[in-house]
Structure formats: C-alpha cells, structure tokens
N, C-alpha and C positions, 0 to 999 in steps of 0.2 A: 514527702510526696504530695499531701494534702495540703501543705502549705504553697508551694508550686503553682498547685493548680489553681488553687483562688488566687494567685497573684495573676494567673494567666487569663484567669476567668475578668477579673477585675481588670487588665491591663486589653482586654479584648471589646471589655463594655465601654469603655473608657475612646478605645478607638472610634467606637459605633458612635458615642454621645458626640464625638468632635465632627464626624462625617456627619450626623445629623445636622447638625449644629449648623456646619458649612454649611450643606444642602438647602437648608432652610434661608439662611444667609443670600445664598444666589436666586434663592426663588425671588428673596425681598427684591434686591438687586433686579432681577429680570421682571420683577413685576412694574418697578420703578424705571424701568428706563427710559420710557415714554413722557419721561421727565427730565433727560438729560440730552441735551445738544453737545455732540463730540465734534470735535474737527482737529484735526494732522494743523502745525506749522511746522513747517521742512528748515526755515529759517530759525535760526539763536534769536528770542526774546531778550535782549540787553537789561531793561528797564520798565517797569509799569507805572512809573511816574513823568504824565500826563507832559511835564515841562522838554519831555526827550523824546515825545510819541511822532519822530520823523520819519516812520516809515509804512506800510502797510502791518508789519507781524507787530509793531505794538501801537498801533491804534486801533486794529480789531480787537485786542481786550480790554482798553483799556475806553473803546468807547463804550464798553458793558460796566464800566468803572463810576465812569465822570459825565457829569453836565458842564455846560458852559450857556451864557446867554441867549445865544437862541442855536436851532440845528435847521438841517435841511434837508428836508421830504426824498423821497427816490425820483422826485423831478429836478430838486438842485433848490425847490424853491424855499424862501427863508422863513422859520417858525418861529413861535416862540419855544422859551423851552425852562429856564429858569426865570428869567423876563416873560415877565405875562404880555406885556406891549413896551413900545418906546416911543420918539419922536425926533426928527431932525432937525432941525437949527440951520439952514442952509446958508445963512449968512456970516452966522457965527464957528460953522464946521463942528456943533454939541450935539451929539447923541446925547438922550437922555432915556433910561431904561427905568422901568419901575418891575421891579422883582414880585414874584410868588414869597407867599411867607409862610407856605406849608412843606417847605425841601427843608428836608435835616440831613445830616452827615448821615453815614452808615455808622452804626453804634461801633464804640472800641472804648478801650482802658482809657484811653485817654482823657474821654470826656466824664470818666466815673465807671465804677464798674456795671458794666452791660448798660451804657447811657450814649447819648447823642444830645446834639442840641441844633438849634434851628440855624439856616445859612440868612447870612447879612450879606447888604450889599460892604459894608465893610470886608468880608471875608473876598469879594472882589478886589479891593484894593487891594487886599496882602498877597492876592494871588499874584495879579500883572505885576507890585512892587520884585515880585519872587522871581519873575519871568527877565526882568533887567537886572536882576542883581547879578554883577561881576562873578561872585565868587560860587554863585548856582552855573554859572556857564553853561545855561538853558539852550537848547540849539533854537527854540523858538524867539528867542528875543528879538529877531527880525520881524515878527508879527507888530509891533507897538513901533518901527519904526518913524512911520507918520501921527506918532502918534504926541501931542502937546502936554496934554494936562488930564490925570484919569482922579477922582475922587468920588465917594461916598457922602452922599449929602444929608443922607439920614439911613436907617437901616433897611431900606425900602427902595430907595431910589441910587442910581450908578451911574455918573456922570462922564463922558468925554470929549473932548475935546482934540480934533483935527491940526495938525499943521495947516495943510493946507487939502483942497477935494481931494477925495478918494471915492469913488462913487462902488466900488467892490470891498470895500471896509465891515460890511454889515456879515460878506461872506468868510472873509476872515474870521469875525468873530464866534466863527460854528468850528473853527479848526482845535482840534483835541487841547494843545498848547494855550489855549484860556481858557480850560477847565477849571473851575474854584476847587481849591484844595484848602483846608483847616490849618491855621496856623500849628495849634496843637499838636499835632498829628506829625507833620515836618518838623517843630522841633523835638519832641518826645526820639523821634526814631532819627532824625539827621539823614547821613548818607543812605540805611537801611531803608530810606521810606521807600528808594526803588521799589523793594520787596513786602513791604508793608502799605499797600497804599488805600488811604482812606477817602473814598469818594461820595456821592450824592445816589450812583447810577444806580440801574435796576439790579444789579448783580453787584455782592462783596465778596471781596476774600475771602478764599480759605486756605489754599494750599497750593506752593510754587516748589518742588521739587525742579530746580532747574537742568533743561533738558532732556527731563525726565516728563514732566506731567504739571498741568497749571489747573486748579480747581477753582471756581466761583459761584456763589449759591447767591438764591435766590435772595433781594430786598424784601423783605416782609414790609418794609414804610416807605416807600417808593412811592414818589407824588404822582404816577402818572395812570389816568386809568383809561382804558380802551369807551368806544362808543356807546356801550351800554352799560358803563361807568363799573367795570372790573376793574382791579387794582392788575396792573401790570408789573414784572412778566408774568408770564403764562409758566414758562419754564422755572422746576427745580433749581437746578445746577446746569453748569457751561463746566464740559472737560476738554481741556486741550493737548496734544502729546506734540510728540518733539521728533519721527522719525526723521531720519535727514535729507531722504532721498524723496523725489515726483513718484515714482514708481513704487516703493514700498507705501508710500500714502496712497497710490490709486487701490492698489492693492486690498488694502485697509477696506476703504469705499466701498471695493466690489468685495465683499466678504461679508459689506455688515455692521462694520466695526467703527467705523466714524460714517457722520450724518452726510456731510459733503466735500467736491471737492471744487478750488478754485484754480481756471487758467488753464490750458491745454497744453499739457507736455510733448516734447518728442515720443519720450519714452515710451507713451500711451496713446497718444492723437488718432495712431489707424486702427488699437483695437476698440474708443468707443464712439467713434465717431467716422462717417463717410467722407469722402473726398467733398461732396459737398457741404459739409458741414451739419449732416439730420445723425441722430442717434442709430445707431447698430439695432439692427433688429432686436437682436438679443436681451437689450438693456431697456428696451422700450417698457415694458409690465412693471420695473422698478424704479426708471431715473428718470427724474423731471431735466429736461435741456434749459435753464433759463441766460439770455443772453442782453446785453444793452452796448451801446455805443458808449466805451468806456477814457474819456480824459487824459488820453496819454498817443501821444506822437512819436513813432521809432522812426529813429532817422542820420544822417551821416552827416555833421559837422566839418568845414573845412576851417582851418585856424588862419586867418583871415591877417593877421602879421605875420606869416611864413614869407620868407624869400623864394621858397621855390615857384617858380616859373607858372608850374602846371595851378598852383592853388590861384595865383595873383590872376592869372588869364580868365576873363567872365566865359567868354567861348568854351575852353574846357569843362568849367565848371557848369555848364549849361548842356553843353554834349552826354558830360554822367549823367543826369536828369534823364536826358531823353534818350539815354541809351542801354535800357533793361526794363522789360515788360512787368510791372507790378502787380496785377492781375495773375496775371503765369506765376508770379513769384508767391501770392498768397494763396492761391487756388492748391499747389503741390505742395510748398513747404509748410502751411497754414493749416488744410482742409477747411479753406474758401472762411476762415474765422479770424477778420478780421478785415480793414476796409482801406482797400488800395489808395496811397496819398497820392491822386489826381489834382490833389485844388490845393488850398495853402498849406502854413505851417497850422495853422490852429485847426484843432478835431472836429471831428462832428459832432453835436452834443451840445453845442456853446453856442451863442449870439456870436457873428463876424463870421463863422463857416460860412461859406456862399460859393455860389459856382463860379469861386476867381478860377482863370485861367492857369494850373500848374504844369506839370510837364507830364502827358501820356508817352506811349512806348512809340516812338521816331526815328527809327536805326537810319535812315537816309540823312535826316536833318542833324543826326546827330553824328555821323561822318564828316558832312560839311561841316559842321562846327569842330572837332580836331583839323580837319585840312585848315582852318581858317589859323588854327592855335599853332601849326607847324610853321606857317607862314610868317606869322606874326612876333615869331620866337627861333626859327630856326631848329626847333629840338623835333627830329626826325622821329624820334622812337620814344612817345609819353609814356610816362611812368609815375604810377602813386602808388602810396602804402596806404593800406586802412589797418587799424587798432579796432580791437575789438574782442570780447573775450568768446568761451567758450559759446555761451549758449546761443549766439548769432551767430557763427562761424558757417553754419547751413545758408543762412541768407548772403553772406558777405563773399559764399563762393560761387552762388546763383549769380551774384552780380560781377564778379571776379569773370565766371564764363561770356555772362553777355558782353564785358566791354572789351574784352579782346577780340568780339568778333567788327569790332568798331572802329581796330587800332590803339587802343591803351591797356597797355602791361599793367596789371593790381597784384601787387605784394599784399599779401592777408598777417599781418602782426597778432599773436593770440596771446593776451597777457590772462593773468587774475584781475576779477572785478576790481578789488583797491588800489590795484597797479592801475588799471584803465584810469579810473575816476580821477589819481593822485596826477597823471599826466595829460589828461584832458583841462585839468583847469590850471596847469604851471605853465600848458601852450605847448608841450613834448611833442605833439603828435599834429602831423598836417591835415590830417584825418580821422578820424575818431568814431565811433558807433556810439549813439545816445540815444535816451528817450525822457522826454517830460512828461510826469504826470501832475497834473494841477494839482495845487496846492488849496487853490478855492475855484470858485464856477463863474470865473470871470474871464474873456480872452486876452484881459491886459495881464495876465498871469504870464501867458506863451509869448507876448511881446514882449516881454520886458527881456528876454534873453537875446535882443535884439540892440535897446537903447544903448548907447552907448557908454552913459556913467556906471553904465555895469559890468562893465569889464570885470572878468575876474580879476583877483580874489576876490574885490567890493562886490561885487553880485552875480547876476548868473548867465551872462554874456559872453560863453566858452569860445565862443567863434571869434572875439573880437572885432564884430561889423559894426562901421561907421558911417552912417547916413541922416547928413543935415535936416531933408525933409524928414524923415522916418523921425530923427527923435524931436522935431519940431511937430508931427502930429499927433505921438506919443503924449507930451506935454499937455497937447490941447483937450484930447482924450478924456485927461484926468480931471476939465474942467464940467463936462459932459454929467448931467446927475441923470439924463433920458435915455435909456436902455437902445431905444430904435433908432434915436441920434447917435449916437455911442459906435452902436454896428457900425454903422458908414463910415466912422475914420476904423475903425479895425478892418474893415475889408480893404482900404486905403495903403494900411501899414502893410498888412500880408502880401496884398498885389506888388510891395516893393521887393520884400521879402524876397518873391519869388523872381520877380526878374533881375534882381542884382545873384541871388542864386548861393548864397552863401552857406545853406543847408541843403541836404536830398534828402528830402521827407519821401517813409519808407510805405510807412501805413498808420491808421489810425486803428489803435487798438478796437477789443471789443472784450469786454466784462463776460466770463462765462464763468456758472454757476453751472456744477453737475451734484445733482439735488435727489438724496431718498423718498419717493413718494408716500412713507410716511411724516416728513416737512410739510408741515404748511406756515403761509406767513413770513417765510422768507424773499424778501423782495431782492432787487437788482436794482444796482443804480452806477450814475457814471463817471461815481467816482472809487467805486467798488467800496465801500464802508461795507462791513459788517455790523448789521445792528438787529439784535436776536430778542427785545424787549416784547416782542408781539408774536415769537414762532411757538408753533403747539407742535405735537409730534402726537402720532396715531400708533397704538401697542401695536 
C-alpha cells in the first residue's frame, strides 16, 4: 500500500514538473513572439530553390532566403544590393557591377562545420551558368535570354554583356531567379537543395515540414543594416503554415494567430471590408488597411487564329469592350478594390499607363456594333464561350448578364486552373480569362504578349495578334535607353492594342495588405513582394 502510494505520489509530481515545464515553455514562447512574423500560404510551396521562384508563394520565402545584384525599393526603383554600384557600356551593351565583399553564405556543413565563407563574383557565374543549364531545367532560364556573354573578371567585379538593347535588363536583374546560390551547397545536396536551401538573405533555414509549417530564423551575419546602422532583420524567425483555404487563413488573422493577410477573398470581402472599400468598424482598433496599385491586368483573351466568325469580327470584339459597366462590376463584385480598365492593357503603376482612350460602359454603341457584326457575317444570333475557372466565375457571369442585354449569347466553360492554363496557350479556347503580373517594372513586360514572334509556345503571346506596326514599334522601343522617350512608343503600342481589340482588359489590380497593428515596417509595393528584413512587431 505504501509502495502505491509513492509511486502515486512520485508519478503526480512528475505530472506537475512536466505542466510546469510546459507552462513555463509557453510563457517563453509567448514572451518571444513579438519576434516572430507568422503568415498563412493557402497555396503548395513546390520548392525554395531560387532557380524555380515562378510564382508569388515561393518568392515570398525565398526572397527572406536570397540576394541577387541589385533589388527594388517599394517604388520599383533599382538599388543596390549585393552590387554596391555598376556601369553601362551603351555602346558595347556591358554591364559591369562591382560587388560588396562583406556578404557571406548562411553558415552550413557544407562550408566546415558551423562555417561560411565570403560570396565571389565568381559564385555569380556558377549561379546564371546554373540557371542555363539543360538538365537544372530552371523555369528561369528565360531571364539570360538576351543575354551574350556573363563572366567574372576577378572576385569583385561581374561582368555582362547584351545581345543586343534591353533597356528593362537592370530590372530583371532584382528577379528571385538570379539569386547567387553556393556551388557547394547544390552540389553537396543535388535534387534536395529544393529543401535545403543556402542563401546570403536575412533569414536561414530551419524547418520545412511540408504543408505543414515552414520556419526561418533570423541571419545573425547579414550584411545589411538599417539607418542608424543596426544589423538587419529586426525579426527572430518567419513562420509560415499551409491551411488550404482564404477563409480558414482569414480566420487565423482575425483570432490572432498569424500577422497578416494578403488579397481580398469572396469568402471574407463583406465581413472586413465596406462596399466601398474602408475597413469594418470593428477591425478598425486592430487592422492596418494597407493598399497600392499592384502590376497585374485581369482580363479576357480572344485567340486571334480561331475561325469562328464572332472572334475574327473587330466590331464584335469591340461591342464586348463596350458592352459591360466596369465600375459596376468592381464596385459589387470587388468592394470598390480594385481599378476599372478604362485605358490600356498595361496597369497603373508603370511608365506608358496614360489616359489612352480604352472602352468605358457604351450599351448603345455597343449594339451598333453587333448590328454591324450581323450584317457583315449574316449570323443573326452571336454566340461565345469564355473559359475560365472557378474563382472568376462571379465576374464572367456579371458580364455573361450584361451582354445579352446587347444581343450576344456567353456560354460560361469552368474548368481547373491547369486545365485553363494547359488550353489557353495550345489555342483550345476562343476565349479565355487571364491575368498578367509582371515579371519586372517595365511596360515592355505587358507588351511583349502582344509581339508577335511570341506566339505561344516560344513566348507569351496567347492571343496570337499580329500587327506590322505594333511589332515594328515594339522593336524600336528596345532601342530607347530614356524612360520618357520610351513611354511615348508604349503609349503608341497600347493605343493599337486597344483599337484592334484583341483582349477586354477587366481591371487593374490592387495589392491589399490586411495588417496587425502590432506590424510595423511592413510596406506595400506593386509588385506585392514580400520583404520582412525591416518589420518589428510590438508585444
């Protein structure tokens, strides 16, 4: 009996030392969290190796990972960043960069135990060598397209060379996909580097439970320091989880449990935000509203080799333009978040926006324009299909309603996003729902899906338009190294853009940030990066 009971006694204290234990654990925990920046991706992380960062969910970690030669401010404009300065070569098409020679790798086995060593401009060349290499089948390798000759002239200076002008090349160069990576490091780990990835950035690895939870702690040797010369980040660790849903992350947010959230769901749009787009009462005392004109164009694609009758006709395709109120359509299906495409194809935000002349809401002229297409074709009773998957299905039937009040029949097709994408660019679909977000902050980004040697597959020209002038200004463009000269043939291209009509640009996004007002230093920019090197968090 006696023996019992001290086991009871012992197996009770035993319980209390482990409850303490914990207790104490989450106090640490709770005392530290004012050190930790959480955020929801709803999306599958593939890869955190820089050479595959083609999309938003893994370039916001991975640009806590990696540098590259220079980056660009929340204005778009270019810095330095491993390159302390450069110089152009206009004659000869040579960038020449002279590197920082205080960046070192994040320490790993690889370089010794608990060791790192200093970045070369040679570790540039193994990188872009990396980024061409066939058998990396990099999706970036399209960056070095124009590109001649890249070498290492000594361990300080990085040399390139132009095919021929590219006067948006410099912005390129800030894109995650020329990140230096360590030879060592990629060969040591091979395929695994996905998961293993050894960068320069202010945040290293630690922990990729995938779809589960991603962790990244703080750089202790990070070359970069704030104004009054602190070593950045600010921040401990970056946690990332993986629920899968908009809702179950808003949810999250509004409880507490991650810092922010990005982009304005259906799910949630009316309970935190007003029709016109201001914060809910409610959420006012805790959530910062941050917003910017964000680099991406939604908009409806006609396939421009279709034999059907309705795509080939400019009249038709000028009538859908002006036959659905844009405004009306961002105002209810939006709350008012986001900026009706009145003017071209390229967004606002960019050099060449300009108040070209696009298509406002016309329901008369846009009558007359089917009566013109009946005429001219015999087909009494228009009829199109649009593709499109789910999450624009609300837009595509706003505009489904307006044009049959016009006279054209719209068949709404709802596939899967990879289904959409897979036949959008094989030409399946006479119509299609898309969106561009730049790739860099230059508006011959959005033209080039225009030119015509970019037809798909070779590029990214889904529509398949052909216009002599258009890609004879296009050309010219590229000879352009003056930003203000530059605009005028981009406003030039767009104004053709729009009167040949071969897209119905929908709206021009807008970057929205719903933000814990214990964040600070988290900015907004317009091309929505995520970059947490400078955010503090308040206990």
């Amino acid at each position: 009996m006696i023996n019992k009971l001290n086991k009871l006694i012992i197996t009770f204290s035993g319980s209390c030392i482990s409850l303490l234990a914990l207790s104490c654990d989450t106090k640490v925990i709770s005392d530290r969290d004012h050190l930790v920046f959480r955020y929801n991706e709803h999306s599958n992380i593939g890869t955190l190796d820089p050479a595959f960062a083609s999309n938003p969910q893994i370039i916001w970690p991975t640009n806590q990972l990696f540098n590259s030669l220079v980056q660009l401010d929340d204005s778009l404009n270019i810095e330095p960043d491993i390159a302390k300065s450069w110089t152009i070569n206009d004659s000869t098409l040579t960038y020449t960069f002279i590197l920082r020679d205080d960046v070192f790798f994040h320490k790993n086995k690889v370089f010794g135990k608990d060791s790192t060593r200093t970045v070369t401009a040679y570790d540039f060349e193994y990188s872009f060598n990396r980024l061409l290499d066939e058998k990396v089948a990099s999706r970036g390798r399209w960056v070095l397209n124009n590109v001649d000759e890249f070498k290492a002239e000594n361990d300080t200076v990085f040399s390139i060379r132009l095919k021929q002008a590219f006067p948006a090349f410099l912005g390129i160069l800030s894109m995650r996909y020329c990140s230096v990576v360590p030879r060592e490091a990629v060969e040591y780990y091979g395929n695994d580097f996905r998961s293993n990835p050894v960068g320069t950035g202010p945040f290293v690895f630690k922990l990729w439970e995938e779809n589960v939870k991603l962790v990244l702690r703080r750089n202790p040797i990070y070359f970069e320091k704030d104004e009054e010369g602190n070593s950045l980040p600010y921040l401990e660790a970056v946690a990332i989880t993986f629920l899968p849903d908009k809702q179950s992350e808003f949810l999250q947010f509004a409880q507490g449990k991650i810092d922010f959230v990005s982009g304005l769901d259906n799910s949630y749009k009316d309970e935190i935000v007003t029709t016109s787009g201001k914060l809910q009462d409610k959420y006012k005392d805790r959530v910062k509203l941050i917003t910017s004109p964000y680099l991406n164009t939604e908009y409806l694609g006609f396939f421009m080799d279709a034999k059907a009758p309705q795509i080939q006709s400019k009249a038709l395709r000028q009538a859908i333009n002006y036959g659905f109120d844009r405004l009306k359509m961002i105002t209810y299906l939006r709350n008012g978040m986001g900026i009706p495409a009145v003017n071209g194809f390229i967004p606002k935000g960019l050099p060449g926006f300009d108040n070209i002349e696009g298509y406002s809401y016309q329901p008369d002229k846009a009558r007359q324009l089917v009566k013109q297409y009946i005429e001219e074709t015999g087909d009494q009773h228009p009829k199109i299909t649009i593709g499109t998957n789910s999450q624009y299905l609300d837009l595509c039937e706003y505009i489904q309603r307006e044009l049959e009040k016009i006279g054209i029949t719209v068949t709404i097709d709802v596939m899967p996003p990879s289904t959409l994408r897979q036949m959008k660019s094989s030409g399946e679909l006479d119509i299609f729902r898309a969106s561009w977000i730049a790739d860099y902050p230059d508006a011959e980004n959005y033209l080039s899906l225009f030119y015509s040697p970019n037809f798909t597959p070779k590029g990214p020209n889904y529509t398949h338009f052909k216009n002599e002038v258009f890609d004879s200004l296009y050309v010219y463009a590229l000879s352009i190294s003056n930003i203000n000269k530059r605009k005028l043939i981009y406003t030039q291209m767009d104004s053709i853009i729009m009167a040949e009509a071969p897209v119905i640009p929908l709206f021009y996004d807008m970057a929205i940030r719903f933000v814990s007002k214990k964040v600070t230093g988290l900015g907004i920019n317009p091309q929505n990066f995520l970059v947490l090197k400078r955010v503090k968090k308040d206990k």
